[in-house]
N, CA and C atoms as a LAMMPS dump frame, in Angstrom:
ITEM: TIMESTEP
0
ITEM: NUMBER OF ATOMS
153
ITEM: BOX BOUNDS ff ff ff
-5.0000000000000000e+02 5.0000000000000000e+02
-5.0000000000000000e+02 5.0000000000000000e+02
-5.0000000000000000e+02 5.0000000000000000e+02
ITEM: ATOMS id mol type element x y z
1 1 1 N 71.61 -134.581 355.126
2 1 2 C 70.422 -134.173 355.855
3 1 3 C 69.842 -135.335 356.655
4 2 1 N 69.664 -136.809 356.184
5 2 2 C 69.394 -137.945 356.631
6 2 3 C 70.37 -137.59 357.901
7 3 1 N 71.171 -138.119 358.368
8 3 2 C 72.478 -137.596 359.475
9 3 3 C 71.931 -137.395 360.362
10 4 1 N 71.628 -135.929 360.156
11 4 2 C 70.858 -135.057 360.938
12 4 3 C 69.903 -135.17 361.201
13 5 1 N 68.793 -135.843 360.71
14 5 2 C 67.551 -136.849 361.265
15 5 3 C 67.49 -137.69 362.138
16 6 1 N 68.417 -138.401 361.58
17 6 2 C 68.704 -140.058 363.138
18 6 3 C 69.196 -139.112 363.565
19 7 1 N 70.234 -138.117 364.116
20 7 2 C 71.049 -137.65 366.029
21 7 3 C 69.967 -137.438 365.959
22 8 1 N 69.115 -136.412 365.153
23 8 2 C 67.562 -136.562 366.31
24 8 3 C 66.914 -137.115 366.484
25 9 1 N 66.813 -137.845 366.003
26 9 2 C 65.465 -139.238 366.635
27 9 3 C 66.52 -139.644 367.609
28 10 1 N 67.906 -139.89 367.229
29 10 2 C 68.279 -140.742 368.692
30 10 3 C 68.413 -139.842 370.349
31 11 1 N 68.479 -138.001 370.088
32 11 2 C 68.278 -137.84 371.01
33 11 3 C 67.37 -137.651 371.701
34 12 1 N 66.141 -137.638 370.976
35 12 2 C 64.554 -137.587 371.341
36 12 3 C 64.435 -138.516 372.453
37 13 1 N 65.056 -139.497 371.54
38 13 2 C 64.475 -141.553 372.125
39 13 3 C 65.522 -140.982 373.341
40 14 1 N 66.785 -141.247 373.609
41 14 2 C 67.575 -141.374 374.525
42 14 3 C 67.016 -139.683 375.959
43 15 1 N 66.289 -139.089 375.348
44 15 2 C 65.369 -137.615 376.431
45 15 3 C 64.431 -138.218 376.763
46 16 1 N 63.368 -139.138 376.029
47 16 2 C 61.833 -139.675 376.447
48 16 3 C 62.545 -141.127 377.18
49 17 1 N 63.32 -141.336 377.198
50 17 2 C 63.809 -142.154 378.237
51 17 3 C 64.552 -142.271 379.494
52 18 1 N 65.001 -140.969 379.818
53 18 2 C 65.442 -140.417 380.461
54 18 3 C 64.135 -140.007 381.536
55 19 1 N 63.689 -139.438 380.646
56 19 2 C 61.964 -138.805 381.321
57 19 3 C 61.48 -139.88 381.633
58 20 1 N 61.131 -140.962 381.049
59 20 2 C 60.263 -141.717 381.519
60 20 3 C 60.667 -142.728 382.607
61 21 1 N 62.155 -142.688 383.156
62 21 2 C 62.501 -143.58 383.649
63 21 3 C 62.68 -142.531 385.076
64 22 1 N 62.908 -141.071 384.845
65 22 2 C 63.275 -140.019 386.052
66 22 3 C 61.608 -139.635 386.282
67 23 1 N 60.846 -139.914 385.397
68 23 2 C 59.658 -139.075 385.705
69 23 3 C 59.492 -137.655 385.602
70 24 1 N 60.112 -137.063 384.787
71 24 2 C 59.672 -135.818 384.61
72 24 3 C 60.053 -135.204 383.348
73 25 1 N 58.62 -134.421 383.153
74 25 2 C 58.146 -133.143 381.797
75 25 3 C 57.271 -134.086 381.256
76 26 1 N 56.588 -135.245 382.243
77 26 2 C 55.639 -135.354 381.571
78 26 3 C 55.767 -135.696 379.964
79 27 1 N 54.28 -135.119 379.821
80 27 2 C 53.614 -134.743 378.545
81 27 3 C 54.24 -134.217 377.277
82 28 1 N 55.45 -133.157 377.539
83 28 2 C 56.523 -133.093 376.906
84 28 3 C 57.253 -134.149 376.491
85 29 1 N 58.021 -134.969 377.174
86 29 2 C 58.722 -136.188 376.747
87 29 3 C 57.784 -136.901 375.923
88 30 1 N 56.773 -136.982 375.978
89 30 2 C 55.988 -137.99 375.325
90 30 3 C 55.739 -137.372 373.942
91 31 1 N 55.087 -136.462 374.036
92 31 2 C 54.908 -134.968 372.564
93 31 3 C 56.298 -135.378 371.966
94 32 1 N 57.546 -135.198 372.379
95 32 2 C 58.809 -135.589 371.634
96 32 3 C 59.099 -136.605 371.138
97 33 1 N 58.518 -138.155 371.958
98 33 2 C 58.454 -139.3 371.66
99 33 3 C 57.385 -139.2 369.906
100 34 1 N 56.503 -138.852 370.2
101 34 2 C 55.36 -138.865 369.034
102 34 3 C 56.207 -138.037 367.843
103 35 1 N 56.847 -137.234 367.655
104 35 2 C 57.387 -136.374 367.08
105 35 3 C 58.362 -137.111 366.492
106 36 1 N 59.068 -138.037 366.633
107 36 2 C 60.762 -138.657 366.438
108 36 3 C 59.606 -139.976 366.044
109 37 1 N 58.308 -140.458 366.299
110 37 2 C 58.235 -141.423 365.321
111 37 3 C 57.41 -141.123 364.153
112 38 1 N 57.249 -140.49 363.93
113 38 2 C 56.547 -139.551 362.515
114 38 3 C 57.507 -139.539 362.115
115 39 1 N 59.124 -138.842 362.341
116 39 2 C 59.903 -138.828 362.065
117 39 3 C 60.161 -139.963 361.223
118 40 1 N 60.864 -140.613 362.23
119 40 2 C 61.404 -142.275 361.466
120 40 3 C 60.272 -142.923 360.708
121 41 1 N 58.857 -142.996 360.622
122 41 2 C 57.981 -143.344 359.901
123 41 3 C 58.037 -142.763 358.317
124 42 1 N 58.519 -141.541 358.569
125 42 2 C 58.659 -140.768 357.212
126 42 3 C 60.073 -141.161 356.592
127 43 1 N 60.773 -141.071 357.119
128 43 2 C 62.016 -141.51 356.616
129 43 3 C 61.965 -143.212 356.394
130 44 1 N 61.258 -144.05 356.427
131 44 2 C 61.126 -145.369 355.852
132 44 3 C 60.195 -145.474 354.803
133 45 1 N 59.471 -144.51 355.02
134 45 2 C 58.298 -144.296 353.591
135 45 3 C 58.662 -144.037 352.528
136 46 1 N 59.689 -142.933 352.995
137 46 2 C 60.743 -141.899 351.633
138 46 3 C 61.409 -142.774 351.352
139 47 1 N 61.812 -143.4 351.763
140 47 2 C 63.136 -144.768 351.144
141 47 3 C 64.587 -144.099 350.989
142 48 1 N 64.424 -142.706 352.051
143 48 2 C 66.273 -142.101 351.763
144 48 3 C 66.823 -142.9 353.033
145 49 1 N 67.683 -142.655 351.697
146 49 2 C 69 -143.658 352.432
147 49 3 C 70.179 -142.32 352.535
148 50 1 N 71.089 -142.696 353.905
149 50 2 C 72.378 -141.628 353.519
150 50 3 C 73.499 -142.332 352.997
151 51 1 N 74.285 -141.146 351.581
152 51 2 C 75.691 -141.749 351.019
153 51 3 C 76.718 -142.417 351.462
């Protein structure tokens, strides 16, 4: 399940950078940005690690 956490945080990060460098969706890219670091914030709190 961890796995499947980082591809998404990394495709969040690698979309809000995309956006932010093309300029567009806004407010969206950013909402996704905020979203993927709650993410990874939670997953360093939890202390899971993958096998």
């Amino acid at each position: 399940m961890a796995g499947i956490v980082w591809a998404l945080l990394a495709i969040v990060l690698v979309v809000w950078l995309i956006g932010l460098l093309a300029d567009l969706a806004g407010n969206l890219i950013h909402l996704l940005l905020v979203i993927a670091l709650v993410i990874l914030i939670y997953q360093l709190v939890t202390g899971r690690r993958a096998v």
